[in-house]
Backbone bond lengths (Angstrom), bond angles and torsions (degrees), N, CA, C in turn:
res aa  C-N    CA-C-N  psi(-1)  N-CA   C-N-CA  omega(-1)  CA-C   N-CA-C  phi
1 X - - - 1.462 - - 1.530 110.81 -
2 X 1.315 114.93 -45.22 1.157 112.49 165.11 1.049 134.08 -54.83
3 X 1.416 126.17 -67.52 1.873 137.91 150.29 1.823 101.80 -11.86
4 X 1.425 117.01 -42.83 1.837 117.24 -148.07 1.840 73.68 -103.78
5 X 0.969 138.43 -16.47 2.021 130.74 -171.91 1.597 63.72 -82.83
6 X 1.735 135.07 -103.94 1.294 117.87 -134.94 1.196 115.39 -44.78
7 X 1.117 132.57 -21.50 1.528 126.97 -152.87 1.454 146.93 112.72
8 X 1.377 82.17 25.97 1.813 108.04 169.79 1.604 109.14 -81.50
9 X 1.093 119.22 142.52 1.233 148.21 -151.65 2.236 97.03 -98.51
10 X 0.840 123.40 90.56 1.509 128.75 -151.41 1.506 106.62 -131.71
11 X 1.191 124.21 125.04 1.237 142.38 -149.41 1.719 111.09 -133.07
12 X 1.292 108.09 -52.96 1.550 125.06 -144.06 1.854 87.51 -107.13
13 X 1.537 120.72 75.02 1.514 99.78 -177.31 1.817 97.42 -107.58
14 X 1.371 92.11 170.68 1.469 110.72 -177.51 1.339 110.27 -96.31
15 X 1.930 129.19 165.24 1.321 123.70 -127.43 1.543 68.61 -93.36
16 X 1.106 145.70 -33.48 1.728 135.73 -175.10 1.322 114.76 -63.06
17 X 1.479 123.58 -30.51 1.235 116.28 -171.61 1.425 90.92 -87.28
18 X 1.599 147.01 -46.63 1.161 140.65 -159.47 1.572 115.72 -68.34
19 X 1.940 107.02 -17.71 1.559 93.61 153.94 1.137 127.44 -77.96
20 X 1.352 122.87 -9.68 1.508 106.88 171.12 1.741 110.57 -83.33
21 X 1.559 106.98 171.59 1.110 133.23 -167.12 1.894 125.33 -96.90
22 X 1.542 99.08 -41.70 1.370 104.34 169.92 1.703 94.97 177.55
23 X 1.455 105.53 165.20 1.523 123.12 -158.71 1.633 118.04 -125.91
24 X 1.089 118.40 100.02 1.569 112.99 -169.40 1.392 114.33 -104.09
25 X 1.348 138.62 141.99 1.542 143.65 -179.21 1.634 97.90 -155.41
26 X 1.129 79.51 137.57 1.541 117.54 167.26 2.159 126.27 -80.49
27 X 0.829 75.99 81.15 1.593 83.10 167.48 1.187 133.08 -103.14
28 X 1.976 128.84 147.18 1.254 124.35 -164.37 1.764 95.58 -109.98
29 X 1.006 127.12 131.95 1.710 138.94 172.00 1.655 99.48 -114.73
30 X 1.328 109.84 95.83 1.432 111.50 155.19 1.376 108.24 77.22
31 X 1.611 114.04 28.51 1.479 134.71 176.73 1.916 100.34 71.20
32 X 1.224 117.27 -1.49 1.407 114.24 148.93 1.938 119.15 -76.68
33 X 1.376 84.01 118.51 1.522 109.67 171.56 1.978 114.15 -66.77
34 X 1.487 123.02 115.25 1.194 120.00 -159.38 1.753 92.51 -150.62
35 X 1.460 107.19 117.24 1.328 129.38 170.42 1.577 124.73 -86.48
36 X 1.570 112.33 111.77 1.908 105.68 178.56 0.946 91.06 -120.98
37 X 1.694 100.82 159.59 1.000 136.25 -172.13 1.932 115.34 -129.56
38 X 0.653 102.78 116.00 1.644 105.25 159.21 1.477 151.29 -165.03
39 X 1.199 131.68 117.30 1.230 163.40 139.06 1.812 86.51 14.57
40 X 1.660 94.46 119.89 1.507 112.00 175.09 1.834 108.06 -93.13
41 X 1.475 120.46 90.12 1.172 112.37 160.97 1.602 119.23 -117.39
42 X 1.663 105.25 160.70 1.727 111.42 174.26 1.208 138.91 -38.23
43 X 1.586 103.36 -23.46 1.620 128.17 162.70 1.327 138.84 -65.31
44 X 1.259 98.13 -36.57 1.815 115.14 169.21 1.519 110.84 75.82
45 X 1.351 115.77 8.36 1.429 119.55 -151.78 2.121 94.00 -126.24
46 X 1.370 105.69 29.39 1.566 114.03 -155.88 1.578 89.67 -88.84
47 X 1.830 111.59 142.06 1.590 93.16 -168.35 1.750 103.39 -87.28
48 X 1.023 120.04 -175.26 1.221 144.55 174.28 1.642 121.17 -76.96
49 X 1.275 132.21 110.04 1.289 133.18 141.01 1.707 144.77 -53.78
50 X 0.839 115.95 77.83 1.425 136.05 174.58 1.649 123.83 -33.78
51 X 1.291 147.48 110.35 1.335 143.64 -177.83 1.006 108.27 -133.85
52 X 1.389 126.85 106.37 1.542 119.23 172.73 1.377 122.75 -84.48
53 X 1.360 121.01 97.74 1.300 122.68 -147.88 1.774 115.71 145.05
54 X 1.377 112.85 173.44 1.103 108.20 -174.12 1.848 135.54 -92.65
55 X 1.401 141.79 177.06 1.220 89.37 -155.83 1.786 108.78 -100.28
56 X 1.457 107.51 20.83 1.638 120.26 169.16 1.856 102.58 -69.57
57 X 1.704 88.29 -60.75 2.018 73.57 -179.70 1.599 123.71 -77.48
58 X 1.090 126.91 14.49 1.224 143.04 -156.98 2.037 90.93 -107.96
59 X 1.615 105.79 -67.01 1.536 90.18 170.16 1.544 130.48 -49.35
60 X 2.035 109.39 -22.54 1.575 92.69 -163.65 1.437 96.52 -112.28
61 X 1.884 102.20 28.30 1.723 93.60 174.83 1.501 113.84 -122.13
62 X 1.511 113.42 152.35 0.857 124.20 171.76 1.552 128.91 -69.50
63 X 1.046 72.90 -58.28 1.992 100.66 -153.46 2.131 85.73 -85.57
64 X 0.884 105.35 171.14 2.189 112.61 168.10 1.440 101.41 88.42
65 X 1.472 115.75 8.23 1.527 96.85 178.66 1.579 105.44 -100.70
66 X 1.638 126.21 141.63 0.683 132.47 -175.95 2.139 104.77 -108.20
67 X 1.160 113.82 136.97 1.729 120.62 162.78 1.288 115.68 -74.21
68 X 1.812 128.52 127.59 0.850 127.41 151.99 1.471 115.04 -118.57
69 X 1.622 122.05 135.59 1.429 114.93 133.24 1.215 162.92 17.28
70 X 1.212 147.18 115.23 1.404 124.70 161.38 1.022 124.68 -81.30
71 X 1.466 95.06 -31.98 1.745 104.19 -178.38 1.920 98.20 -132.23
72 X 1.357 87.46 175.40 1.855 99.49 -152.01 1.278 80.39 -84.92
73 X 1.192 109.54 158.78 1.841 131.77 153.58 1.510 98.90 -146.30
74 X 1.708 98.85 173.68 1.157 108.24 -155.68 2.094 99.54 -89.38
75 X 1.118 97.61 28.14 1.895 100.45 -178.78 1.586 105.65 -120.09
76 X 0.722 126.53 -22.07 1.440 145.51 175.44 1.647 134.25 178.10
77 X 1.653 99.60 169.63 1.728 106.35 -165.01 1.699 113.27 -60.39
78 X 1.198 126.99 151.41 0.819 122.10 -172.52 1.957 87.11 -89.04
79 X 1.490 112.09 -177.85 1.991 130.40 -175.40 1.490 78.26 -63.47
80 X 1.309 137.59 -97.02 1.221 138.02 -143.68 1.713 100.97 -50.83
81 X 1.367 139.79 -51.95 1.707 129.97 -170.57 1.420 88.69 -39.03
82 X 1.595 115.95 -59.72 1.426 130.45 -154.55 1.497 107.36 -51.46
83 X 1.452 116.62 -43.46 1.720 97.19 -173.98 1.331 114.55 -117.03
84 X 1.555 105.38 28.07 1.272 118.41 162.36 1.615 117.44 -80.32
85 X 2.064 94.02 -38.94 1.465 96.79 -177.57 1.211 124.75 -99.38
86 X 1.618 106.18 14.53 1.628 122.75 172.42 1.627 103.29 -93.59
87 X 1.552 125.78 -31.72 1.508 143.42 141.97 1.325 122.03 -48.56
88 X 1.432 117.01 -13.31 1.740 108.49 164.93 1.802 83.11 60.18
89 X 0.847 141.12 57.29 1.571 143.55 127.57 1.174 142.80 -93.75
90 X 1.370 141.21 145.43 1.384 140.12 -155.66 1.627 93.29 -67.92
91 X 1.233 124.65 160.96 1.724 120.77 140.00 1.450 100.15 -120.72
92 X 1.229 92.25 142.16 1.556 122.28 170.75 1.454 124.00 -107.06
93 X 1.004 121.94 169.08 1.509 130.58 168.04 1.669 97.68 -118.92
94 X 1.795 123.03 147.26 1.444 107.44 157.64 1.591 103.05 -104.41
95 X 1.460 113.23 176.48 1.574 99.19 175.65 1.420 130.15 -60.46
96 X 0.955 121.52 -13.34 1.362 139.97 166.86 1.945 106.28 -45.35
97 X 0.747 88.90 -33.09 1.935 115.86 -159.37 1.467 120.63 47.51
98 X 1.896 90.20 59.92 1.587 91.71 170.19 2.194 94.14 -118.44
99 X 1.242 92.34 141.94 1.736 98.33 172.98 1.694 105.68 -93.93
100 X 1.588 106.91 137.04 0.834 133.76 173.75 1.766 112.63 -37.50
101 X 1.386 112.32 136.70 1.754 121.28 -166.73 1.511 90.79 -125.61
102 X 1.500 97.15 152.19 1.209 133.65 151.11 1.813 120.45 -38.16
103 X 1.477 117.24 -41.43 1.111 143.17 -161.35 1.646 105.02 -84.94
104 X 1.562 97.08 -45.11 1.899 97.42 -178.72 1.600 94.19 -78.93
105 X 1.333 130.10 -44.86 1.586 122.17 -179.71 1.857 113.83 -38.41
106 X 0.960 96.91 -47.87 1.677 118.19 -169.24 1.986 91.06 -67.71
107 X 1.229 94.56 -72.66 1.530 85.46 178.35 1.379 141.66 -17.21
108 X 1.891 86.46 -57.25 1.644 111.42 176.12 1.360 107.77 -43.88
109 X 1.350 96.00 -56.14 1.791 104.89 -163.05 1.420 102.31 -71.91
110 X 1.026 131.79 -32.04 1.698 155.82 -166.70 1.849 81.06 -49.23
111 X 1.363 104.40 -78.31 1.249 134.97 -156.79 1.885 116.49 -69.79
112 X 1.639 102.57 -12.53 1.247 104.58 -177.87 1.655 98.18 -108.14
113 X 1.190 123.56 14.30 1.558 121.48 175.03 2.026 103.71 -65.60
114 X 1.741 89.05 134.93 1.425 88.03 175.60 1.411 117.73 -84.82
115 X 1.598 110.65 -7.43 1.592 112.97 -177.99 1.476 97.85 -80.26
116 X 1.546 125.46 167.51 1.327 124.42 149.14 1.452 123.00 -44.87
117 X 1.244 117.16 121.87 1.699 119.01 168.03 1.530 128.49 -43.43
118 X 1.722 82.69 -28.09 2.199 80.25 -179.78 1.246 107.36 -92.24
119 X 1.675 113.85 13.14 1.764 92.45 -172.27 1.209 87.23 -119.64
120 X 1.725 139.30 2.00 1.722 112.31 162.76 1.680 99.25 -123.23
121 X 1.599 115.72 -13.55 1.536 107.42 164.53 1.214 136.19 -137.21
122 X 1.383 126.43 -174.68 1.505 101.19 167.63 1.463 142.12 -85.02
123 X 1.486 127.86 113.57 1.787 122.03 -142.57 1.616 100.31 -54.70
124 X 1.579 100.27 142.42 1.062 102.49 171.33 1.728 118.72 -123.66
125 X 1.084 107.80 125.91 1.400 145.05 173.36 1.292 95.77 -1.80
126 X 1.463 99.81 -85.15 1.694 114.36 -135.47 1.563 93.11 -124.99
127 X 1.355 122.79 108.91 1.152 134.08 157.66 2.103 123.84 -92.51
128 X 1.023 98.42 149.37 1.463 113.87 176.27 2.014 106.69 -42.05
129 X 1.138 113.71 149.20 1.604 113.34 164.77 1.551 104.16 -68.69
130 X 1.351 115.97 151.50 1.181 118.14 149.07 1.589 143.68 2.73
131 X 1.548 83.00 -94.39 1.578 89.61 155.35 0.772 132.53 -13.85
132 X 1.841 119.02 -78.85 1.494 139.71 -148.52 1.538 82.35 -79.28
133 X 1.578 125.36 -53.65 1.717 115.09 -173.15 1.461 115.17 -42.93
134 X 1.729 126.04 -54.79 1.254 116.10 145.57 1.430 136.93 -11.83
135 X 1.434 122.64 -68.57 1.091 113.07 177.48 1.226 149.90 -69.33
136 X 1.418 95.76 -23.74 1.555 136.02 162.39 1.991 93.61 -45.80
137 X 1.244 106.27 -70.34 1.583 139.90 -167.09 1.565 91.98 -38.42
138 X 1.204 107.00 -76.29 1.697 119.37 168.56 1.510 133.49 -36.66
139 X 1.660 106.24 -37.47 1.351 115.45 171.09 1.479 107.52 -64.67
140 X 1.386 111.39 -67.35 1.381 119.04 -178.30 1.284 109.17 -45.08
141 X 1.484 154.48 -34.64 1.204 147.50 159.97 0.874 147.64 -83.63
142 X 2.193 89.87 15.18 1.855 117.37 175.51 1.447 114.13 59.88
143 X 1.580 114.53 13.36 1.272 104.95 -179.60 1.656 100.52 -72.58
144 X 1.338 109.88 -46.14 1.477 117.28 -168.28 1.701 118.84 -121.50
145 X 0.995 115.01 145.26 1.770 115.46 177.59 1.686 105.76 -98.05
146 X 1.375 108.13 13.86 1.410 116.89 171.19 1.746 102.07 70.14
147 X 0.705 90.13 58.51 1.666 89.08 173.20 2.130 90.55 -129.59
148 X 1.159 110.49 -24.79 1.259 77.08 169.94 1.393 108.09 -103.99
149 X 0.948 138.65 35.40 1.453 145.04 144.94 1.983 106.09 -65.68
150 X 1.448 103.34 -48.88 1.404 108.68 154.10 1.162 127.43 -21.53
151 X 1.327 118.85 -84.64 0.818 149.36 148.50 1.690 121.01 -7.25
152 X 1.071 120.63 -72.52 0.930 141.37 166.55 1.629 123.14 -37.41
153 X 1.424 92.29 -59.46 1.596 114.01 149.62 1.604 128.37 -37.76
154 X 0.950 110.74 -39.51 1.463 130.32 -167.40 1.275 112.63 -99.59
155 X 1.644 121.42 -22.10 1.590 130.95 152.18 1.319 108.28 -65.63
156 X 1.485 119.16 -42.96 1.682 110.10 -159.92 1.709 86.97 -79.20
157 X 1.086 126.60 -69.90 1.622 101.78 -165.97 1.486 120.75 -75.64
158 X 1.533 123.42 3.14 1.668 105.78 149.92 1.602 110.63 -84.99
159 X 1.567 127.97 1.87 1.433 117.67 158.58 1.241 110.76 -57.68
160 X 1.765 110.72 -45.34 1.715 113.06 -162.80 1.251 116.14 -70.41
161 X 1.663 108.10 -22.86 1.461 110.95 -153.84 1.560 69.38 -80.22
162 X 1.784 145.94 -65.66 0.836 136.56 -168.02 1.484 124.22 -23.84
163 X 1.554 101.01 -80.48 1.497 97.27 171.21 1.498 133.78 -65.50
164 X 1.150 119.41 25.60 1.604 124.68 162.32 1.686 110.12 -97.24
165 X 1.949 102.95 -45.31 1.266 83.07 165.26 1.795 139.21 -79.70
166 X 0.984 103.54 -14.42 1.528 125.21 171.18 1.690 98.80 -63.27
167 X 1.346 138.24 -50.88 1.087 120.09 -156.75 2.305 92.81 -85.39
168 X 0.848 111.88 -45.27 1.338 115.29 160.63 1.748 114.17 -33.21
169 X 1.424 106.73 -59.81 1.572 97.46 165.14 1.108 130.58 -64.53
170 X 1.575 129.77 -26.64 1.516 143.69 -168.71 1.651 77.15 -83.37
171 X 1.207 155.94 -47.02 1.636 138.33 176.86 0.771 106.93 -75.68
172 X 1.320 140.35 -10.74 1.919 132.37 170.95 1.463 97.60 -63.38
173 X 1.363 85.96 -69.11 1.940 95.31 -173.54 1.279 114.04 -47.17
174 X 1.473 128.27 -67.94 1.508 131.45 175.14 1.570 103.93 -25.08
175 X 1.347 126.23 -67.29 1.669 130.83 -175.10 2.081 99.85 -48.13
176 X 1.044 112.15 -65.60 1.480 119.54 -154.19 1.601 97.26 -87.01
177 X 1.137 129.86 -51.84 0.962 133.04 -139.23 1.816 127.45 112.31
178 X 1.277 121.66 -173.42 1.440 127.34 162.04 1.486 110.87 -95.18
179 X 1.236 138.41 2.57 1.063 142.74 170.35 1.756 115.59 -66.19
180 X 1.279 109.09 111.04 1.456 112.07 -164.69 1.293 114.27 -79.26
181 X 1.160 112.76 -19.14 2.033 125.55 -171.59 1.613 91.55 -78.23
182 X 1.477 137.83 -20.72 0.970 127.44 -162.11 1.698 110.08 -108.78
183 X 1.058 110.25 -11.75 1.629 124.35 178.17 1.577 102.32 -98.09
184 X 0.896 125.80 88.85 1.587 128.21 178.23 2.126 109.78 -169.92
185 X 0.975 115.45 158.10 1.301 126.76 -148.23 1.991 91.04 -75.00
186 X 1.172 101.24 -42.53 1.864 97.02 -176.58 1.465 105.89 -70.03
187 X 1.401 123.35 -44.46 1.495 118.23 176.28 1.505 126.04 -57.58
188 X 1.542 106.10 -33.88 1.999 116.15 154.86 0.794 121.34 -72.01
189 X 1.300 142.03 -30.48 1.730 143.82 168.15 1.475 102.49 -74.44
190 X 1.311 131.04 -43.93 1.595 108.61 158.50 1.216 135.32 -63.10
191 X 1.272 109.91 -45.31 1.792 105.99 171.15 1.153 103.63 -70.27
192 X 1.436 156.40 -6.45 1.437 143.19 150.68 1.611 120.23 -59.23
193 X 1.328 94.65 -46.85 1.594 102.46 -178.46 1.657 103.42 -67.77
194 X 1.094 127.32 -30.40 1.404 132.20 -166.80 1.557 104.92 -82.54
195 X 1.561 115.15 -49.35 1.045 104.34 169.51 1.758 136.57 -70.97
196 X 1.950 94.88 -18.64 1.603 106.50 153.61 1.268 109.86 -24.85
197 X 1.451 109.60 -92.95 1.372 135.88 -146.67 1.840 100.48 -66.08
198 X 1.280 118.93 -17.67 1.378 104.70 167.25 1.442 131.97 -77.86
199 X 1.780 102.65 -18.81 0.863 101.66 158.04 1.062 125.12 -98.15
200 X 1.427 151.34 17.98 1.383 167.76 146.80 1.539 101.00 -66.45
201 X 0.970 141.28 -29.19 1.362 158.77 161.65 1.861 114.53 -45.33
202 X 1.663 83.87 -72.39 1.321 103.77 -173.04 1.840 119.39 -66.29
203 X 1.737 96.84 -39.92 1.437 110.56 166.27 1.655 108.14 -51.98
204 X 1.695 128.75 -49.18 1.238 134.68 176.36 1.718 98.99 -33.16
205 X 1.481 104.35 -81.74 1.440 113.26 -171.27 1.529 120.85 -31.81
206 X 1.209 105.00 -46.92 1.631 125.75 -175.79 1.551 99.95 -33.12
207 X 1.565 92.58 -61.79 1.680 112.13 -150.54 1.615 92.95 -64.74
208 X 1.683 116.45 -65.56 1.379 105.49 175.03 1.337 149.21 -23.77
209 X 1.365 106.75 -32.66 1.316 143.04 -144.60 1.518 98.58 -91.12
210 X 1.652 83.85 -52.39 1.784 102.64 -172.65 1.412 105.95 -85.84
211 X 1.265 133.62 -21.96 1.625 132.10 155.05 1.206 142.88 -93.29
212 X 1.837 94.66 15.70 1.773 88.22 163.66 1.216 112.74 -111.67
213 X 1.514 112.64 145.91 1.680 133.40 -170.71 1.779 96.29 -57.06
214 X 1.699 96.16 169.82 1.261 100.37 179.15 1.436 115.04 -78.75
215 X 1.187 131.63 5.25 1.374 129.84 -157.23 2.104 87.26 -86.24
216 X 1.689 99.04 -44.40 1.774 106.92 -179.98 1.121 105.01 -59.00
217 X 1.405 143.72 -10.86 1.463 129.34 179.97 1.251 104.93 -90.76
218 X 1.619 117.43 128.77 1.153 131.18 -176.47 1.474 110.05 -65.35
219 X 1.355 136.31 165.64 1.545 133.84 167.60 1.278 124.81 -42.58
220 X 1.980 103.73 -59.38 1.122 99.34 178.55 1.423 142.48 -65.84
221 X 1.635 95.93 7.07 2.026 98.76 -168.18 1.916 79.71 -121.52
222 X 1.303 138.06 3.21 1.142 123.78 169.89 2.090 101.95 -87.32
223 X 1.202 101.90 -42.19 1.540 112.90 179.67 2.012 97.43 -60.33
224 X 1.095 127.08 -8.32 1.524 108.91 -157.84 1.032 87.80 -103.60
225 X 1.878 124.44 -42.44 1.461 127.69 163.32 1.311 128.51 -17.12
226 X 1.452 101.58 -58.88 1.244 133.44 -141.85 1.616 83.81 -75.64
227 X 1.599 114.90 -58.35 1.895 123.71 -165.15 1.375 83.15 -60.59
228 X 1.587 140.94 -40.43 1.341 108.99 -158.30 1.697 115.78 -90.76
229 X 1.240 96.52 -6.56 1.590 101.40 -178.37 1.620 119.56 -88.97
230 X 1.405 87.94 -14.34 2.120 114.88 160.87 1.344 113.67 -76.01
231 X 1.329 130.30 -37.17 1.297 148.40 173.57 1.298 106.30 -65.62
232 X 1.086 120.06 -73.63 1.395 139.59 -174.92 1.935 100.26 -43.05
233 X 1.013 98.35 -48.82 1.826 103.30 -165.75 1.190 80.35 -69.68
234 X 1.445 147.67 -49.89 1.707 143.17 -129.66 1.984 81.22 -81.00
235 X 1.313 102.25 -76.87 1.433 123.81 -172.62 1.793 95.15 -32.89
236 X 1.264 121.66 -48.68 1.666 128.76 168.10 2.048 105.66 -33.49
237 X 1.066 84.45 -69.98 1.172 87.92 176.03 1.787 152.44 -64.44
238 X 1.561 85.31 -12.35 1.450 106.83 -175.22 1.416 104.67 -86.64
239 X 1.716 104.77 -30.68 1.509 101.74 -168.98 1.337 101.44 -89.19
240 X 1.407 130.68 -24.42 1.800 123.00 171.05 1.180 115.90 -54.81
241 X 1.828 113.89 -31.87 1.625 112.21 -177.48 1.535 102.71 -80.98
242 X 1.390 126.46 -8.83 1.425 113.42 -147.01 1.728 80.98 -106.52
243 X 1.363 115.17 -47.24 1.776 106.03 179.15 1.321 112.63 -45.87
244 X 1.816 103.01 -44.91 1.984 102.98 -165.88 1.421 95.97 -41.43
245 X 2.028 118.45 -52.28 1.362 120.90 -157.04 1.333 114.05 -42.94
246 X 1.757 95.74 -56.27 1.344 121.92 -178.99 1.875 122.28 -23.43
247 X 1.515 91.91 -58.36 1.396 107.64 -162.39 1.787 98.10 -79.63
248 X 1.730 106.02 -35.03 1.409 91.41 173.55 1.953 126.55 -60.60
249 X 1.268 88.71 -26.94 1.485 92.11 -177.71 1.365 110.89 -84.42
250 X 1.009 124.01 -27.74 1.287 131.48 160.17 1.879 112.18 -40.77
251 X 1.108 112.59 -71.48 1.326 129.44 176.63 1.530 99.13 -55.48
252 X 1.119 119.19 -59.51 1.751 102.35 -175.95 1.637 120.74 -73.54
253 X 1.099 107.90 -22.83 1.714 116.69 151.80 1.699 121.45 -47.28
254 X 1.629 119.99 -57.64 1.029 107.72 130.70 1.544 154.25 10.63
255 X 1.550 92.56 -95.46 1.874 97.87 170.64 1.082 104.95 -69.27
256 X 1.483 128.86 -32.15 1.446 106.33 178.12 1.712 121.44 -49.85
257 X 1.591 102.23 -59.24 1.232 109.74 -177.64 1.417 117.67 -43.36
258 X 1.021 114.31 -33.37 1.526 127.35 -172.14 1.793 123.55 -80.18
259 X 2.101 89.52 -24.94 1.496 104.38 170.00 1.830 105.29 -73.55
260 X 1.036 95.23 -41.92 1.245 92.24 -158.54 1.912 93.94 -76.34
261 X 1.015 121.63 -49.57 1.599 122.08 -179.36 1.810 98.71 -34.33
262 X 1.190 112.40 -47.25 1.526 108.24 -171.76 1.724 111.83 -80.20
263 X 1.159 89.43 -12.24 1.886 92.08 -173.44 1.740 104.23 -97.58
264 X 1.511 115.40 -4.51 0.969 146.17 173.89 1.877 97.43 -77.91
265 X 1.434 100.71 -72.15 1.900 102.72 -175.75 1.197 117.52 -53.94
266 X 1.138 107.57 -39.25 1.902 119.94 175.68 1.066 110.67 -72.32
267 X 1.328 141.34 -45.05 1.560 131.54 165.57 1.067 109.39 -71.08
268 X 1.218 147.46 -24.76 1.497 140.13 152.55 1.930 121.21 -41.33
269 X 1.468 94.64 -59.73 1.467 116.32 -173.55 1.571 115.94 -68.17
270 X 1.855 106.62 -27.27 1.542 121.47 159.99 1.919 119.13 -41.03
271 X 1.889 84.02 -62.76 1.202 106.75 -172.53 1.555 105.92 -42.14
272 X 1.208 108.81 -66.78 1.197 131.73 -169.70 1.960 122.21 -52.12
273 X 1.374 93.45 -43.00 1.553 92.11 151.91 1.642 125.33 -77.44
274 X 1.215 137.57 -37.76 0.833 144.32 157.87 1.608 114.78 -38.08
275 X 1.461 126.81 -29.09 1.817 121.62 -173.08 1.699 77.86 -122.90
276 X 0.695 130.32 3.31 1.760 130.16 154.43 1.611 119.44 -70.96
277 X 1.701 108.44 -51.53 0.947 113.07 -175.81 2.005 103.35 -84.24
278 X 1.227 107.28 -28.78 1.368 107.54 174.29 1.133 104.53 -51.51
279 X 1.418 138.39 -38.60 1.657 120.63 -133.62 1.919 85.92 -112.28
280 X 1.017 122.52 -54.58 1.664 116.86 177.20 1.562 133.32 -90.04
281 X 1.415 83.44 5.70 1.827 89.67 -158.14 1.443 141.35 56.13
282 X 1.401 117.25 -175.28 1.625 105.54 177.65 1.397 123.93 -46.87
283 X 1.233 125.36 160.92 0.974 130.13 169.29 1.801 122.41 -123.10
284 X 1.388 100.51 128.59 1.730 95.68 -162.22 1.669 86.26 -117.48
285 X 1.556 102.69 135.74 1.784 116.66 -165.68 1.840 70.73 -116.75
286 X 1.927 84.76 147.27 1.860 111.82 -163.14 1.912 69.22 -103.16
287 X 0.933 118.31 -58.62 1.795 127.61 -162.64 1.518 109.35 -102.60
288 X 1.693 116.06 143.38 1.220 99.52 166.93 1.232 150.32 -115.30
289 X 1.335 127.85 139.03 1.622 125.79 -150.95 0.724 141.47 -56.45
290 X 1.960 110.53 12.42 1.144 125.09 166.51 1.446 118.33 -112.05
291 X 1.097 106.34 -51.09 1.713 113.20 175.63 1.367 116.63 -95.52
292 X 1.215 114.64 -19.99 1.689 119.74 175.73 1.541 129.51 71.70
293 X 1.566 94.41 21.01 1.390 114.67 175.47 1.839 115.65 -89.30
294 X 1.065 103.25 155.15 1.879 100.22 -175.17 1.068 89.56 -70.13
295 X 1.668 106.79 152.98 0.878 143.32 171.69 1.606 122.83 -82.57
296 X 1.352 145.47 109.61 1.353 120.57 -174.79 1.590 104.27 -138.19
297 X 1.431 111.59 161.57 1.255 127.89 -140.30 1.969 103.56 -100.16
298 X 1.318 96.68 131.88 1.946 86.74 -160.60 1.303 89.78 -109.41
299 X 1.497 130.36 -171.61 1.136 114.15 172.81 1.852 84.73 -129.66
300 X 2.000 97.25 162.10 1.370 82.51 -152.92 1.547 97.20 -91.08
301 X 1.274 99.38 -175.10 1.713 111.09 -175.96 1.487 107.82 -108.59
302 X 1.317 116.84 119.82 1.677 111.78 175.25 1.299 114.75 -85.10
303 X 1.411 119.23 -9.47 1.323 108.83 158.13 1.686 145.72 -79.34
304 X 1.523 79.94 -6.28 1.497 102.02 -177.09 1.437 120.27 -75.58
């Protein structure tokens, strides 16, 4: 509740906090005394109430409250401009062109607690990258107004732009070589054209090839036909006998599995009578479990 009074951005509340209504604290900026106020909704995005003053005259006043924002528009400051410039702090823009919040400050600190987070708050999800936690880190200790966070920014993607073109050149070279006389726009427009016309060549042959009658095929490429179209039928045949096999073994693979699955239940169900009969012993039925008639005792016949 506190974290979401400064201006944390809060989403995920519990069924106690959702009976309340709104959350007020008193904070001092620069030994100025400054009262907020805010309205508990599902959005987390609820603006800020402003009191300049403390938070006794703040409950019995009406009139002195000022509205803030979460986010800037072009009519007024958004909560964070506001107690940045009651903090005598720079504002920045990053290139991104988002200005620094109240919400990533809180985070930072949120996130740099040495106790566990779930045992003094509620864990939060989604923290800032690195980086940006850095810069944040830096502002707050006036080392930096985040411009070299900028900066910084602007190294990591002229690295990438770097290594995209570098790996593009490492495939120039791989294809051609390091030879520089050979990487140039007249030496690719010839080996294109050259390799054109070979295949303009080869397309020629194709067509011929494929439009002359059988009378133009010489003997010896009609006889080579002939072995491969003997081959071809043989190989036909090897694989019809080899599927039949296939599918037979297939199928008797099958019953096996299925022999053994049952020779599997029965040696199970053995076991099981066997430490059945261990643990209570025989069992003598007065009636029987089928017809439900008494049972009575004959004596046996050795001739039978």
């Amino acid at each position: 509740m506190l974290n979401y009074g400064l201006g944390a951005e809060i989403t995920d509340w519990t069924a106690h906090q959702q009976d309340c209504d709104w959350v007020m604290t008193e904070v001092t900026l620069n030994g100025h005394p400054l009262t907020l106020k805010r309205h508990i909704t599902p959005t987390g995005q609820e603006k800020v109430l402003c009191f300049d003053g403390e938070m006794e005259a703040a409950l019995s006043s009406i009139d002195g409250w000022h509205k803030f924002p979460m986010r800037r528009n072009s009519e007024t400051h958004s909560f964070s401009q506001h107690v940045f410039e009651l903090l005598n702090m720079p504002r920045h823009k990053t290139d991104e062109d988002r200005n620094l919040t109240m919400h990533q400050v809180l985070r930072l600190i949120y996130v740099d607690q040495l106790s566990s987070t779930t045992k003094l708050l509620k864990e939060e999800q989604k923290y800032d990258n690195v980086t940006y936690r850095r810069a944040i880190g830096e502002y707050l200790l006036g080392i930096d107004d985040l411009e070299a966070y900028n900066l910084r920014q602007e190294l990591i993607e002229a690295n990438k732009e770097f290594e995209k073109v570098n790996a593009e050149l490492n495939a120039i070279y791989r294809m051609f070589g390091h030879d520089e006389s050979l990487i140039n726009v007249k030496t690719l427009n010839s080996d294109i054209d050259e390799i054109k016309q070979t295949i303009k060549l080869l397309e020629t042959k194709r067509l011929e090839t494929k439009s002359a009658t059988s009378e133009e095929i010489s003997e010896k490429v009609a006889e080579r036909v002939k072995q491969l179209v003997l081959k071809i039928n043989d190989f036909s045949n090897q694989l019809t006998v080899l599927d039949a096999e296939r599918n037979e073994l297939d199928v008797e693979t099958k019953e096996t599995k299925l022999f053994f699955h049952s020779l599997e239940q029965r040696k199970s169900a053995l076991s099981e009578s066997q430490l059945t009969y261990s643990t209570i012993g025989g069992v003598l039925f007065t009636y029987c479990p089928s017809c439900l008639e008494p049972i009575e005792e004959h004596e046996s016949n050795s001739e039978a």
